[in-house]
C-alpha positions as a printed NumPy array, in Angstrom:
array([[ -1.471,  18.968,  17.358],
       [ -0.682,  21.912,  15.129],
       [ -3.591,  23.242,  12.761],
       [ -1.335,  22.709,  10.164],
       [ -1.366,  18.704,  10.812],
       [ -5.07 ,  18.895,  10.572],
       [ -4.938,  18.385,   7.199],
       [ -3.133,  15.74 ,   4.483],
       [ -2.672,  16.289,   0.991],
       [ -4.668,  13.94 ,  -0.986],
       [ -4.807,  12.882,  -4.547],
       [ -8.118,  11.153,  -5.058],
       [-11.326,  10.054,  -3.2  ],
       [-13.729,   7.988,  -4.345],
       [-16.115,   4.73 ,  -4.15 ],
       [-15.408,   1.415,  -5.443],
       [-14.318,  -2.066,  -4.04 ],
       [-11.214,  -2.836,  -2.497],
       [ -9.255,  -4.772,  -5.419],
       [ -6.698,  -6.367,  -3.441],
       [ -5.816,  -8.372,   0.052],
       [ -7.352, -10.336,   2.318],
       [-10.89 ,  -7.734,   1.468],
       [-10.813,  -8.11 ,  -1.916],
       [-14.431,  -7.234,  -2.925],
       [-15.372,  -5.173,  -0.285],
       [-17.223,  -2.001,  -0.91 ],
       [-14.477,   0.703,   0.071],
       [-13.955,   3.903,   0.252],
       [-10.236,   5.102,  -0.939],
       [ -8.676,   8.225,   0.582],
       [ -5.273,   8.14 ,  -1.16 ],
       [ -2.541,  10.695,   0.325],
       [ -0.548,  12.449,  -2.158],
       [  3.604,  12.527,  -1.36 ],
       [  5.209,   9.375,  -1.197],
       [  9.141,   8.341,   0.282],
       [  9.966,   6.235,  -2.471],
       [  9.946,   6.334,  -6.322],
       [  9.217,   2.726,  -7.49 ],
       [ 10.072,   2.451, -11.586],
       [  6.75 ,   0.24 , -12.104],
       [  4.454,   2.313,  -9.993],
       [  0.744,   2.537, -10.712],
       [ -0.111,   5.583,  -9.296],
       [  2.594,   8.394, -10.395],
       [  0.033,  11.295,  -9.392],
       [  0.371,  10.4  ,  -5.942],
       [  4.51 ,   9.756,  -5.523],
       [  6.438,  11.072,  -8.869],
       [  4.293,  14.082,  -9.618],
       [  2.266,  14.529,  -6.572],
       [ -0.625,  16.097,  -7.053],
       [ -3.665,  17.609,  -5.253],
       [ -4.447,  19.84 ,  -2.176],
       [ -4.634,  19.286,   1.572],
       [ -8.169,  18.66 ,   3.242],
       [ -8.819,  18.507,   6.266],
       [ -9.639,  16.197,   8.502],
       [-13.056,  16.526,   8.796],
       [-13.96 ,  16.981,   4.987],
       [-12.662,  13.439,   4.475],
       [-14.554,  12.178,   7.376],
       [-17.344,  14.153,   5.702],
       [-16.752,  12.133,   2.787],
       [-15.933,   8.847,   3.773],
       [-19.46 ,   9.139,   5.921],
       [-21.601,  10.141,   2.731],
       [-19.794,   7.288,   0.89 ],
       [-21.931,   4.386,   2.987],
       [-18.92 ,   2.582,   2.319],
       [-18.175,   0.17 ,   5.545],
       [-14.351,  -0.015,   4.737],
       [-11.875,   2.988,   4.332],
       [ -8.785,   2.545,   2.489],
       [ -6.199,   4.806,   3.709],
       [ -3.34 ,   4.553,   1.023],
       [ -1.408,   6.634,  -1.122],
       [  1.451,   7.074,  -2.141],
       [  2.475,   6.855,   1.103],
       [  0.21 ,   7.967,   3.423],
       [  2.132,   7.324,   6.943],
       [  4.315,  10.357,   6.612],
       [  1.252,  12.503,   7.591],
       [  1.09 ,  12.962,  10.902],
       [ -2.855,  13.949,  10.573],
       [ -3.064,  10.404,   9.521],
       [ -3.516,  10.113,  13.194],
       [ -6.535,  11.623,  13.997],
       [ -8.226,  11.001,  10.604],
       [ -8.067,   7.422,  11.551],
       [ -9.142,   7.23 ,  15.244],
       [-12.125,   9.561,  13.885],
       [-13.331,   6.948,  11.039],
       [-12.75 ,   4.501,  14.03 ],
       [-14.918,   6.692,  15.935],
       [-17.221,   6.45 ,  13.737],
       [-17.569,   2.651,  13.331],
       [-15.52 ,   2.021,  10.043],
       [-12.964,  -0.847,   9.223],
       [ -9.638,   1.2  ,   8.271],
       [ -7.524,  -0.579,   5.999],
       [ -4.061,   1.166,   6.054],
       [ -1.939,   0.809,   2.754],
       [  1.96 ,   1.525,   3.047],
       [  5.21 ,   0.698,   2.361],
       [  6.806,  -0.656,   5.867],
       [  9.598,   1.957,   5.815],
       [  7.689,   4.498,   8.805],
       [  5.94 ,   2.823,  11.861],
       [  3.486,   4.198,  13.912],
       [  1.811,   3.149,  17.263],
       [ -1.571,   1.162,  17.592],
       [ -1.624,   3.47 ,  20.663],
       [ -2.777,   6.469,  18.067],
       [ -3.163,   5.006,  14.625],
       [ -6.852,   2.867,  14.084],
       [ -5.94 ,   0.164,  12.271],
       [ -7.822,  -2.824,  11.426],
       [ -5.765,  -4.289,   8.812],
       [ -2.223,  -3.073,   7.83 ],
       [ -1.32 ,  -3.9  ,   4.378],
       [  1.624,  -3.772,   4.005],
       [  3.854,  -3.622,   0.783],
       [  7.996,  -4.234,   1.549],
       [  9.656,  -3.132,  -1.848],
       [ 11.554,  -5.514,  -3.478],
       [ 14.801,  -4.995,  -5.796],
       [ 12.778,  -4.538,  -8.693],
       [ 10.811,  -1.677,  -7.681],
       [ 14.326,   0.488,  -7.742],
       [ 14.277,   2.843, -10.796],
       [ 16.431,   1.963, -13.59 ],
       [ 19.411,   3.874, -14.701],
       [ 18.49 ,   6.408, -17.919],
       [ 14.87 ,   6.511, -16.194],
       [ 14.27 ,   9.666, -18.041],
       [ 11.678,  10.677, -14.691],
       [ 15.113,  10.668, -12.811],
       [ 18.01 ,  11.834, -15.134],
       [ 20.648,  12.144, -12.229],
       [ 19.327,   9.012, -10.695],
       [ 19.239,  10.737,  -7.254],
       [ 15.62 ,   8.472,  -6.8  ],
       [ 17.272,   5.363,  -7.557],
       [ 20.059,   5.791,  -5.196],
       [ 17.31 ,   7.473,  -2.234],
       [ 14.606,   4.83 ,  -3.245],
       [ 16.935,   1.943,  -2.778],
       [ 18.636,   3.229,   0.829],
       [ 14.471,   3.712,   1.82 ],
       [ 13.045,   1.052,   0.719],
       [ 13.428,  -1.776,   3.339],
       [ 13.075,  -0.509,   6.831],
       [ 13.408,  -3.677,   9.021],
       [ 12.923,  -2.024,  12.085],
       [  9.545,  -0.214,  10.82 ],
       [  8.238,  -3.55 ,   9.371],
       [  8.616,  -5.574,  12.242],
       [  7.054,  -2.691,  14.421],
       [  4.002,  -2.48 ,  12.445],
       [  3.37 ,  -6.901,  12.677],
       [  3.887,  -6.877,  15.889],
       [  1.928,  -3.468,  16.394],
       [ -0.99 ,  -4.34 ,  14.429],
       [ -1.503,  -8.15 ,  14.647],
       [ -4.154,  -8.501,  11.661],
       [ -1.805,  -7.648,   8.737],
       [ -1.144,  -8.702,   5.469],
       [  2.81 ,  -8.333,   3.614],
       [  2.176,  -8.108,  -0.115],
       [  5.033,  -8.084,  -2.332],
       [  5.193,  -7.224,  -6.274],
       [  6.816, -10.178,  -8.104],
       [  8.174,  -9.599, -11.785],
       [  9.658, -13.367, -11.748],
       [ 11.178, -16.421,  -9.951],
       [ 13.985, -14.452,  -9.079],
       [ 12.243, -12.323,  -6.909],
       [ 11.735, -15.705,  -4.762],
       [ 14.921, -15.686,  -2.772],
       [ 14.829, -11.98 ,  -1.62 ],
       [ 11.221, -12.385,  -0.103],
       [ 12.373, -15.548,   1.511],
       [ 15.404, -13.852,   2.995],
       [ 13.01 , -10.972,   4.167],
       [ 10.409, -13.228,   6.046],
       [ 13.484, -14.821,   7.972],
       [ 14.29 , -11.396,   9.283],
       [ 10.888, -10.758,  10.75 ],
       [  8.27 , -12.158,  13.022],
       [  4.687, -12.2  ,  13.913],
       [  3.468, -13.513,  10.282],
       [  1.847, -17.073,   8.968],
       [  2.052, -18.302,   5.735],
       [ -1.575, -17.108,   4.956],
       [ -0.031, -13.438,   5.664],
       [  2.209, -13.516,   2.353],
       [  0.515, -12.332,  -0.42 ],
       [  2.223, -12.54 ,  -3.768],
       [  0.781, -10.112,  -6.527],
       [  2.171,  -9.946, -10.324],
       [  3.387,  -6.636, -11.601],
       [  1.797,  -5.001, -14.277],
       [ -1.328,  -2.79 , -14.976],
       [ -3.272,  -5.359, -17.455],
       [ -4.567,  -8.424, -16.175],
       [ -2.424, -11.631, -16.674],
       [ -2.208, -14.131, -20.07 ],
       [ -3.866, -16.905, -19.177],
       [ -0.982, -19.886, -17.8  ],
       [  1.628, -16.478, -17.298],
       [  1.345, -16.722, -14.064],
       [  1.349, -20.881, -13.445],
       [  4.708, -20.756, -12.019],
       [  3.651, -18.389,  -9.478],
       [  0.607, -20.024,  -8.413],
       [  2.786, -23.121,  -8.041],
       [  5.358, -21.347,  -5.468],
       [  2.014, -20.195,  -3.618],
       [  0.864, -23.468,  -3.14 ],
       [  3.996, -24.646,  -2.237],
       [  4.77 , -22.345,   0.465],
       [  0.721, -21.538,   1.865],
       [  1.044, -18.203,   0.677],
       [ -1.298, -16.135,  -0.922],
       [ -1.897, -15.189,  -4.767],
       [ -3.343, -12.23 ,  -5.026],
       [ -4.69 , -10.601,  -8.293],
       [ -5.737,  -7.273,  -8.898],
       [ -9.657,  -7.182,  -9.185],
       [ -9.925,  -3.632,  -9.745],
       [ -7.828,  -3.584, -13.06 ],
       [-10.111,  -7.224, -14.119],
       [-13.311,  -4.497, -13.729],
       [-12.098,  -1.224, -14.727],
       [ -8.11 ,  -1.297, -16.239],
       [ -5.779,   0.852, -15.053],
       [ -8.284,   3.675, -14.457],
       [ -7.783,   6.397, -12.036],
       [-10.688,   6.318,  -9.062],
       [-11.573,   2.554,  -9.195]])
């Protein structure tokens, strides 16, 4: 591998607990790439997809880091961290070096278990409402909004990465009923997945009202799929490194 894939430009490290998924609660250390594919109009982390920031490290400074953390669980997330190609060998080293890698991404690249570590792939299909709106004044010409919405859904890649990496989790951002139908439609396309699989997580970067989100438990329990809140904003808000 080129020296120049050694490395992967990253936003943000740091120490907290993982605040979503099937390890919600766990003590985790995030390593969140900084570039992303797509342009989602409600995303939480801008820094890391509409105005990238941060420098490339190298492999083994976040190693380095992860290992100083104590932290049994690495988050590998982004932004979207599978365009990296270093992604790779950063993960088969925290393997290595007897972590759980959780692997945080969007669906629309696969890779191989052959060279990606992987203990749980979480991953995040976007739905119709993550498309930009037109007169988002972050994309005047609206050249995201057509890009994000021919990128977003790579069925292909997502049925790749279930059958690839059999301990998975698809979590999908619901604004309201109506996103119902196009998850449905979705799972019918793909394979590999049990109800217990589907997590359903409400949009926003505060934590619920209290009964705003009945009707969405109810469709949960209806179909055996997950809800799952955001523990990290109940702790901290919407605050950058938690």
């Amino acid at each position: 591998m080129p020296a120049a894939a050694l490395s992967i430009p990253i936003s943000e490290t740091f120490l907290s607990v993982q605040g979503e998924g099937k390890r919600t609660g766990m003590p985790s250390f995030f390593i969140r790439a900084s570039g992303c594919n797509l342009r989602c109009g409600w995303c939480d982390t801008p820094y890391a997809s509409w105005n990238p920031d941060g420098a490339p490290q190298t492999i083994d400074s976040l190693l380095a880091a992860a290992l100083a953390s104590n932290a049994p669980d690495i988050v590998i997330t982004g932004g979207e961290p599978m365009l990296f190609d270093a992604i790779e060998p950063l993960s088969q080293s925290l393997r290595a070096a007897g972590k759980t890698i959780t692997i945080e991404t969007a669906g629309t690249i696969a890779r191989p278990a052959a060279t990606l570590a992987c203990d749980l792939m979480s991953i995040s299909p976007k739905l119709a409402n993550s498309t930009p709106l037109l007169g988002d004044p972050r994309d005047p010409s609206a050249h995201w909004r057509t890009r994000h919405e021919q990128l977003r859904l790579n069925l292909p890649a997502l049925q790749s990465l279930l059958t690839s990496f059999p301990t998975h989790q698809l979590k999908f951002v619901v604004t309201s009923p109506a996103d119902l139908p196009e998850i449905e439609s979705l799972l019918t396309s793909l394979t590999g997945w049990q109800p217990q699989d589907i997590l359903l997580m409400p949009e926003g970067v505060t934590v619920p009202a209290p009964g705003s989100q009945d009707w969405l438990i109810t469709e949960c329990c209806r179909r055996g799929w997950r809800y799952c809140p955001r523990l990290h904003i109940a702790l901290f808000g919407n605050t950058r490194g938690t």
